[in-house]
VOGU-3710 file (C-alpha; in Angstrom, 3 decimals, decimal comma):
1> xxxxxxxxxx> -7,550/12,329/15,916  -8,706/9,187/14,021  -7,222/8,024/10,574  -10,276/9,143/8,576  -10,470/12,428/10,678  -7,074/13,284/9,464  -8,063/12,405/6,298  -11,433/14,494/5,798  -9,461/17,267/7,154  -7,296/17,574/4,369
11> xxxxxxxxxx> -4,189/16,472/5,700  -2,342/14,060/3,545  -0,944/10,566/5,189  2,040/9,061/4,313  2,476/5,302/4,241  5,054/2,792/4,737  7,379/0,792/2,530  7,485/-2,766/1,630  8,291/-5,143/4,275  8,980/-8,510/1,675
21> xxxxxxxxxx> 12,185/-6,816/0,377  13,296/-5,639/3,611  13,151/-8,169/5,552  15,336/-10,308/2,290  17,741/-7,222/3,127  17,985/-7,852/6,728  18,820/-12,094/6,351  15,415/-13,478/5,400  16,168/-16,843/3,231  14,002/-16,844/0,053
31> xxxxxxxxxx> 11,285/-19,616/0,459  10,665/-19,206/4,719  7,300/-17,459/5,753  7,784/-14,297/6,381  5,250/-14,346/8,879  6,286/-16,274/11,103  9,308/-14,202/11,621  6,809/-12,121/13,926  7,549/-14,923/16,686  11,017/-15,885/15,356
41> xxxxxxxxxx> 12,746/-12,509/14,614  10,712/-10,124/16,372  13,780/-7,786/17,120  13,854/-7,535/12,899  10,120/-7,075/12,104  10,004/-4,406/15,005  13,602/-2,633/13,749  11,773/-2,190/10,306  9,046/-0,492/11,868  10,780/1,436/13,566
51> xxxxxxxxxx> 12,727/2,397/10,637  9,892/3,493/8,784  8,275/5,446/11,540  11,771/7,163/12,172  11,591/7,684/8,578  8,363/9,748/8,508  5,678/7,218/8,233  2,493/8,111/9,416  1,048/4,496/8,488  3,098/1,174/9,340
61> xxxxxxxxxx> 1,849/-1,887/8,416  1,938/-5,121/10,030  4,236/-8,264/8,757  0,895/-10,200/7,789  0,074/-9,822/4,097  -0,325/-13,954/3,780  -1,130/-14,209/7,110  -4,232/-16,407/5,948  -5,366/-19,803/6,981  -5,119/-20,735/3,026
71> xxxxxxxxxx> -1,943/-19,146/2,512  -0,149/-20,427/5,447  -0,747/-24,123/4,614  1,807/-23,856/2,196  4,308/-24,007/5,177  1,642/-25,981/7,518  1,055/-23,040/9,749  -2,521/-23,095/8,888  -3,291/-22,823/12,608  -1,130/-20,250/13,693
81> xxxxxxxxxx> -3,082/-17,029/12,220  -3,985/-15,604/15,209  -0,725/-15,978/16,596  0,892/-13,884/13,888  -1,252/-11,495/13,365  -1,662/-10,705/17,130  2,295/-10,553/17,537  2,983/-8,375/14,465  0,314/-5,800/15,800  1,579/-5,725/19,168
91> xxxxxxxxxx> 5,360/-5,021/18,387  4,183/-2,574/15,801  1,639/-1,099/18,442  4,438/-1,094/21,276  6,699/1,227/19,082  4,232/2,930/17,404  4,484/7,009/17,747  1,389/9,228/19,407  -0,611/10,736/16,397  0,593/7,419/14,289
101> xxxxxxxxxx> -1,103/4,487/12,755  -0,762/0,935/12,868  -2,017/-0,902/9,682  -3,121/-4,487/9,260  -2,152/-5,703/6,342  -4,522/-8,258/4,785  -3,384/-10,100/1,558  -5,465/-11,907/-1,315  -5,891/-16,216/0,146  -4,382/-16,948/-3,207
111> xxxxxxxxxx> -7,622/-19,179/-4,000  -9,874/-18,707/-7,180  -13,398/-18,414/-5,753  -16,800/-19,870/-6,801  -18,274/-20,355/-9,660  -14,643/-20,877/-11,141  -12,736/-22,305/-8,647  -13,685/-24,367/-5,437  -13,080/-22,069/-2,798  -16,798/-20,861/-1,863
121> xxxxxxxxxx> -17,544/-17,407/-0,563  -18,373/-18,136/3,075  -14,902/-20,137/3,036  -13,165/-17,037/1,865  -15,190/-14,393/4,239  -14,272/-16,903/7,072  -10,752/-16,875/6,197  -10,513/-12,758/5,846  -12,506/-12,969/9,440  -10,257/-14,789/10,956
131> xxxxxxxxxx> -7,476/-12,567/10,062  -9,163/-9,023/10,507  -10,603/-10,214/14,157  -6,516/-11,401/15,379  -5,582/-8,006/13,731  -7,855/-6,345/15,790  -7,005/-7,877/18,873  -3,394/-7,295/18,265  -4,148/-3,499/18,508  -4,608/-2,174/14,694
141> xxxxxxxxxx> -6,182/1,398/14,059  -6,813/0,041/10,515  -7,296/-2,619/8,260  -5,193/-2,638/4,500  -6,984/-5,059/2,050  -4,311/-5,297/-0,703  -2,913/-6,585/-3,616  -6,334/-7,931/-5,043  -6,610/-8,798/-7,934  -10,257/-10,203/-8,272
151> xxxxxxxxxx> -13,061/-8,171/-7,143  -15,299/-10,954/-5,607  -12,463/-11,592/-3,146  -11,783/-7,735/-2,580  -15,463/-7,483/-1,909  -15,483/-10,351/0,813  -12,443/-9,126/2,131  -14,108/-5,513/2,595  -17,270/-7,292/3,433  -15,257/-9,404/6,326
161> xxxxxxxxxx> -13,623/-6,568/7,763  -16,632/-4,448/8,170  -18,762/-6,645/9,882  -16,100/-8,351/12,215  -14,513/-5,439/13,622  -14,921/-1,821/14,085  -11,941/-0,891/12,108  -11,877/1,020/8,999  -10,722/-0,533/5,611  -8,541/0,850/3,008
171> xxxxxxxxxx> -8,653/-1,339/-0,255  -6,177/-1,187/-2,958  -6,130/-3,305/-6,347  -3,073/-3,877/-8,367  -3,456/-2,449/-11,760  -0,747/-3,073/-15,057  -1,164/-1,453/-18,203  -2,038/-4,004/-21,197  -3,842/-3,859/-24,792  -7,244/-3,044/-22,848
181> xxxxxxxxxx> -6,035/-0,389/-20,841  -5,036/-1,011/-16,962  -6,302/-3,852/-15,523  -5,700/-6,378/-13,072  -4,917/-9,738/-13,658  -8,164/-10,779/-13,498  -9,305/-8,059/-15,678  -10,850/-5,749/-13,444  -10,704/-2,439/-15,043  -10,418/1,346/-12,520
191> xxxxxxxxxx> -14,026/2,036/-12,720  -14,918/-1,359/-11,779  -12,712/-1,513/-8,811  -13,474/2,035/-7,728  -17,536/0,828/-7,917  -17,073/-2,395/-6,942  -15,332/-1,038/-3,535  -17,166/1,824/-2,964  -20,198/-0,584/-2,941  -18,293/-2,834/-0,570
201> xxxxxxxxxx> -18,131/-0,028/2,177  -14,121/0,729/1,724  -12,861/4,013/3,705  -10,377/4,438/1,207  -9,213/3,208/-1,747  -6,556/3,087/-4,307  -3,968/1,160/-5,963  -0,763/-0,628/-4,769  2,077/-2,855/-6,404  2,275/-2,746/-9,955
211> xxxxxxxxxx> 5,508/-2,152/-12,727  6,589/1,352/-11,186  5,461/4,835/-10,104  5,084/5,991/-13,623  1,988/3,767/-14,248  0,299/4,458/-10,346  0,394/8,237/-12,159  -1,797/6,973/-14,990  -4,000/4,792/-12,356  -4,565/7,571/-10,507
221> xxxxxxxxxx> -4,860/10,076/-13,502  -8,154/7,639/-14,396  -9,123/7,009/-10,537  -9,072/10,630/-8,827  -12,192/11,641/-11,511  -14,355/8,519/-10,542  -14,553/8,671/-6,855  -14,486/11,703/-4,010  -12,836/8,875/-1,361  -9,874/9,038/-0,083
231> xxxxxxxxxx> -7,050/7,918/-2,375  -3,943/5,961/-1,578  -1,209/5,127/-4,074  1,608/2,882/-3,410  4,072/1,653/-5,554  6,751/-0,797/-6,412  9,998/0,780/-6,832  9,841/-0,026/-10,795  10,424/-3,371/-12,204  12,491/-6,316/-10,176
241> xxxxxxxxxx> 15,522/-7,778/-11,535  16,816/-10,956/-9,925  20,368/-10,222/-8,419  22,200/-13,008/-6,182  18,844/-14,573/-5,474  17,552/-11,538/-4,235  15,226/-9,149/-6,063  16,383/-5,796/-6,868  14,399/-2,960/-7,737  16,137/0,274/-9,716
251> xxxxxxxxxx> 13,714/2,869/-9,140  15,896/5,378/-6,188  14,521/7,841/-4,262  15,828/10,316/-6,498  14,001/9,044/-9,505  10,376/8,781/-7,636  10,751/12,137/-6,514  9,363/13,721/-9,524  6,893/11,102/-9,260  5,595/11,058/-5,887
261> xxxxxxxxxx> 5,243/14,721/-5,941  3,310/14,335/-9,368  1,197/11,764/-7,299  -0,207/14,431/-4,610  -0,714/16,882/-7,154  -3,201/14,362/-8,798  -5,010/14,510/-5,884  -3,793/11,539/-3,596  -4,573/11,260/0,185  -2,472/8,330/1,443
271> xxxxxxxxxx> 1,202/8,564/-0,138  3,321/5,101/0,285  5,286/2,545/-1,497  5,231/-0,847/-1,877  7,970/-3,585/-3,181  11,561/-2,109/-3,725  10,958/0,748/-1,692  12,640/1,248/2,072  12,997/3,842/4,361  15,347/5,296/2,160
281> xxxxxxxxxx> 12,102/6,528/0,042  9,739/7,120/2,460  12,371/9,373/3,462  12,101/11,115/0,172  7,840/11,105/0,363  8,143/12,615/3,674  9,773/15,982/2,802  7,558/15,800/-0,184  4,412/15,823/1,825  5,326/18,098/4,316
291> xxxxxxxxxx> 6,354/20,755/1,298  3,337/20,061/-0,623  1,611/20,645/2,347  2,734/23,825/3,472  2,402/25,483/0,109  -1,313/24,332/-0,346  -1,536/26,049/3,248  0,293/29,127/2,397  -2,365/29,492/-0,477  -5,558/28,751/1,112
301> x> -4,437/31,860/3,732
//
């Protein structure tokens, strides 16, 4: 069964955790490109993996979030996107469970686009194109455009996806909570992004990132009413402190609990974390899931 037949079936999904912070945890030097530990360090990037499947994860995704041609020239590796992305897919598809998911994860370029910066639109959709096609070929079931922050690039992302592959696309803004409400950086509001990527042709959409799972529950609280697409929610692990040169997040399975579980009772269809949270947590989600699931069963019999 696909992804989005799971989905429209009512069953609820349950994502991965970061891969950043656990790759720090596992010897990664602050400052080195993560992705190019996919030809490096393949024995780590695949151990995580396998961690989170063993863990409960439906969803994995691949070690590419700045896997761009823009974002990569800040370690000259502008020409080596294809080469990542294909070997992150392929040792995430190689351990990847029957009935389970590989996700390519697809990160903002880190560009401001025309009219207020210089980086034009076609620039941008041929830099997401690049990426999503190498994803592709690497062996992904699905594409994750995440982390945005401005809707023009969310929308070319979306856009690039779409029309370069045959994969489908869950989008996910990050939202924090400010004097105008929650917004992104760039000051896209919910209902913006909700429109905005509806419009765009997401699968699903949702939120990820952010200060903690207490503000994904008022994200979602405004999101669920605006849209009847799938849903995914994944947070940071609260707020980072900075530790040994390492970043340190305080929110423990224990304390997302409560929230995770408030999180499916909202209404949320893909369940995941994001920065501070391992396998540890995912873990946690997993039992979660499976309870909330059975008792939703229990009732409609």
């Amino acid at each position: 069964m696909s992804l989005l037949s799971k989905l429209n079936s009512g069953i609820i999904l349950l994502c991965d955790g970061a891969t950043g912070t656990e790759l720090q945890k596992r010897g990664m030097p602050t400052g080195v490109c993560p992705e190019e530990y996919n030809i490096t360090h393949p024995e780590i990037v695949q151990g995580i993996y396998r961690d989170y499947y063993a863990a409960g994860s439906d969803i994995v995704e691949t070690n590419t979030f700045g896997a761009n041609r823009s974002r990569l020239t800040m370690h000259d590796f502008e020409r080596r996107v294809a080469e990542f992305c294909k070997a992150s897919a392929q040792l995430a598809r190689e351990i990847c469970p029957a009935g389970k998911f590989v996700a390519g994860s697809v990160g903002p370029t880190g560009d401001i686009i025309e009219p207020l910066g210089p980086r034009t639109v076609q620039e941008a959709y041929d830099i997401f194109a690049e990426q999503a096609v190498a994803l592709a070929e690497g062996g992904v079931d699905v594409v994750f455009v995440e982390t945005m922050m401005a809707a023009e690039e969310a929308e070319i992302a979306v856009r690039a996806v779409k029309e370069k592959t045959n994969l489908p696309v869950v989008a996910t803004m990050t939202f924090e909570l400010g004097k105008a409400g929650l917004r992104t950086m760039w000051g896209v509001d919910v209902a913006t992004a909700v429109r905005r990527l509806t419009a765009a042709g997401a699968d699903v959409i949702g939120a990820n990132c952010g200060r903690g799972f207490d503000e994904m529950i008022a994200i979602i609280q405004e999101m669920r009413p605006l849209t009847r697409k799938p849903i995914i929610a994944q947070s940071n692990a609260g707020i980072p402190e900075w530790v040994d040169g390492m970043s340190v997040y305080n929110e423990t399975p224990e304390v997302i609990q409560p929230r995770a579980e408030k999180l499916l009772h909202l209404g949320v269809n893909i369940l995941g974390g994001c920065c501070g949270t391992g396998p540890e947590h995912i873990g946690t989600m997993r039992m979660l899931v499976d309870a909330f699931m059975a008792k939703r069963s229990y009732f409609i019999l």
